[in-house]
N, C-alpha and C positions, 0 to 999 in steps of 0.2 A: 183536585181538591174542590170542592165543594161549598164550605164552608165561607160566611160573609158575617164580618164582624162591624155594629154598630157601635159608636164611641159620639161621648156627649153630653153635656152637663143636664141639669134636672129639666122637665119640661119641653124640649126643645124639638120631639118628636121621634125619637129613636123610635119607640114602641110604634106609630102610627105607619112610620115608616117599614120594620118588620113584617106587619098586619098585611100594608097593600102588595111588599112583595111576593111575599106566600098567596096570598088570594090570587095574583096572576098566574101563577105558576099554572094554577090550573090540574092541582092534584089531591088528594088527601093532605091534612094539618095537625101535625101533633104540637100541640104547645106545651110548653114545660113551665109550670112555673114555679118563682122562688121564693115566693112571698109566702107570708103566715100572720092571717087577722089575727093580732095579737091587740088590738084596739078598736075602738069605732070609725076612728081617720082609714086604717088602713083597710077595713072590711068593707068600708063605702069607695075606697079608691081599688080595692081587688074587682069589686062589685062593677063598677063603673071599666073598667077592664074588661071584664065578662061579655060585657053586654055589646062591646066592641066586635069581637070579633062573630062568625058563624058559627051558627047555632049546629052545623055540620062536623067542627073543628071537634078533635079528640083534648081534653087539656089531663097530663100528668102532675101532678104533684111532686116536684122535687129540691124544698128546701135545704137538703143536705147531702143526696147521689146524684151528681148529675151524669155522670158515667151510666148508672144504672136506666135513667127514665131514656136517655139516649140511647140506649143500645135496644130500652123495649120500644121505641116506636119503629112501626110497619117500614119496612124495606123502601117500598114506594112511595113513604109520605113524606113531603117538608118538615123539617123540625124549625120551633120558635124556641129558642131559650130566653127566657125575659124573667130576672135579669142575671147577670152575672152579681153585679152589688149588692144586691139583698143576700146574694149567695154566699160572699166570701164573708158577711157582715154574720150568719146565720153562722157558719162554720166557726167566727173567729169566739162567739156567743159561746158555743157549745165549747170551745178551749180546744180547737183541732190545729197543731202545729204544723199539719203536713199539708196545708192549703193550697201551695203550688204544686205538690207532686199531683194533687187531685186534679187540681185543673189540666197539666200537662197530658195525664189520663182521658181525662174528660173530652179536652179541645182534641187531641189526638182520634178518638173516636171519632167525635163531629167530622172531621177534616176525614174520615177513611169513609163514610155514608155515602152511598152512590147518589143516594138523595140528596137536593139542600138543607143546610144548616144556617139559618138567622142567627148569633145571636145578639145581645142588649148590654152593653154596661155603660156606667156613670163614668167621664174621667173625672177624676177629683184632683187632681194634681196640676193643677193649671191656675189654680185660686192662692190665698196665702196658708203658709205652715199652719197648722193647727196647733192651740197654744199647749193641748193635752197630750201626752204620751198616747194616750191610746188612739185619738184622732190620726197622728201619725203613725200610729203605727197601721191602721188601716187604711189610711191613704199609700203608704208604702206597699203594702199586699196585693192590694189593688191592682196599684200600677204594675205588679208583676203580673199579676194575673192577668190582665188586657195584656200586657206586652207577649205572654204565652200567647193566649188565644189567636192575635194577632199573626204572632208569627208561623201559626198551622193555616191561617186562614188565605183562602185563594184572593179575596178582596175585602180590606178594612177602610172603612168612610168613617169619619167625621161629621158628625150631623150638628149643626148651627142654627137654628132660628128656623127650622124645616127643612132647611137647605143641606147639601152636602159637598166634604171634599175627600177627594179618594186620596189614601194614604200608603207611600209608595215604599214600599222596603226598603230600609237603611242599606247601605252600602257602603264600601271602602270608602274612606277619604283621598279625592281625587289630589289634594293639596295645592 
């Protein structure tokens, strides 16, 4: 497997941290992104993203397939998913009920790519219940969705204040 999933509240450096390890790798870079200027905040902060990474770097658009932009980047290349959150938030928007089968789909790919696969999501499930039905119900989605990804991915980290901790597969209760 392939596959390295980043986890981590807003800010904290998930994205920066993606960026440097794809740039090491020292190969081609497809980024995928999930985002959609739907305002001025976010088009300044897509924008500010951009400008981030190499001007070398391939970026696909994929707010709503990520099965699809995964499977068209080049054999050889690193893939960046950035983010899973905007993704399931995009999905849940458009009224798609099948959100984990997709991602099951999706991270499945990722994890079969001979190349690496980054990707990014928020955890939200660490903070307090949201007082809205819908808040929870997307903080629950979520949480499945990382826990999928997670579970195809050869290494998931925790990213804190820049920093990271590597996250090590459940396993039986030793008791």
């Amino acid at each position: 497997m392939t596959l390295t999933l980043l986890l981590g509240g807003a800010r904290c450096g998930k994205s920066t941290l993606a960026l440097r390890r794809a740039e090491a790798l020292g190969r081609p870079v497809v980024f995928v992104a999930t985002a959609e200027a739907r305002d001025a905040e976010m088009s300044d902060r897509i924008a500010r993203h951009q400008a981030e990474r190499p001007a070398t770097w391939s970026t696909l658009e994929a707010p709503y397939d990520l099965d699809m932009a995964i499977g068209q980047a080049p054999v050889e290349a690193a893939v960046i998913v950035d983010c899973l959150t905007l993704w399931v938030a995009n999905l849940m928007e458009r009224g798609d009920d099948a959100i984990e089968t997709a991602a099951e789909v999706a991270a499945h790919r990722a994890a079969q790519r001979s190349a690496p696969v980054i990707a990014v999501s928020n955890e939200v499930g660490m903070g307090i219940v949201p007082d809205h039905p819908l808040g929870r119900v997307y903080r629950d989605r979520l949480g499945r969705v990382n826990a999928i990804w997670a579970g195809h991915a050869r290494e998931a980290l925790l990213v804190v204040a820049g920093r990271t901790l590597i996250l090590q597969p459940a396993g039986p209760f030793d008791g």
